[in-house]
C-alpha positions, 0 to 999 in steps of 0.5 A: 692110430684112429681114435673114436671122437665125440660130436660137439653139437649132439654128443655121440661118439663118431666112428674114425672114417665119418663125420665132418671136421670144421675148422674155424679160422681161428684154428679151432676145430667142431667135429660134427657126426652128420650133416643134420648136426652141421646143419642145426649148427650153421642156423645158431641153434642151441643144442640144449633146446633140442631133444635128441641131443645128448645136452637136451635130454640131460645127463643120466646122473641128473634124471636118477638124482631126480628120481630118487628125491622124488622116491624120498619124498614121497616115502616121507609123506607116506610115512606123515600119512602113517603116523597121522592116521592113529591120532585120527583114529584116536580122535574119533575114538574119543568123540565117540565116546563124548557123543556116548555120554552125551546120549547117556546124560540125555536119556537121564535127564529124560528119564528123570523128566518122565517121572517128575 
């Protein structure tokens, strides 16, 4: 029975019937899907360091992993921002006030200048 292999250079499956099987003199065999494949091959390029290999985009697993510490942290800095935007308020409220007094203390002492 015929089974489905997978390219050893750029990881897609390959139909039985296609695709070229090199077998090393060791007797080790690299199943390759086309010609473009066996030919990257042959002039020592990484797979990895390609983009349309499966090995040089990565795996799924890792890009969803990536997204969701992405989406944690800035969750996170969402939720500092939150909880430091009342104490600033706050802050301001209270320099307000200071400045209020502060007013009052010097239209006092104005005042109290213009009588004497």
């Amino acid at each position: 029975m015929p089974r489905t292999r997978e390219c050893d250079y750029c990881g897609t499956d390959i139909e039985p019937g296609t695709g070229t099987m090199f077998v090393h003199k060791d007797g080790a065999t690299t199943h390759f899907c086309s010609s473009k494949c066996e030919n990257n091959a042959d002039l020592g390029r990484e797979a990895r360091n390609l983009e349309w290999t499966a090995s040089g985009r990565g795996t799924e697993g890792a890009v969803e992993e990536a997204d969701a510490e992405t989406d944690a942290d800035a969750e996170a800095d969402a939720d500092a921002d939150d909880s430091a935007a009342p104490d600033l308020e706050e802050a301001e409220d209270e320099g307000d006030a200071d400045a209020d007094e502060a007013d009052e203390t010097e239209d006092e002492e104005e005042a109290e200048e213009a009588e004497a």
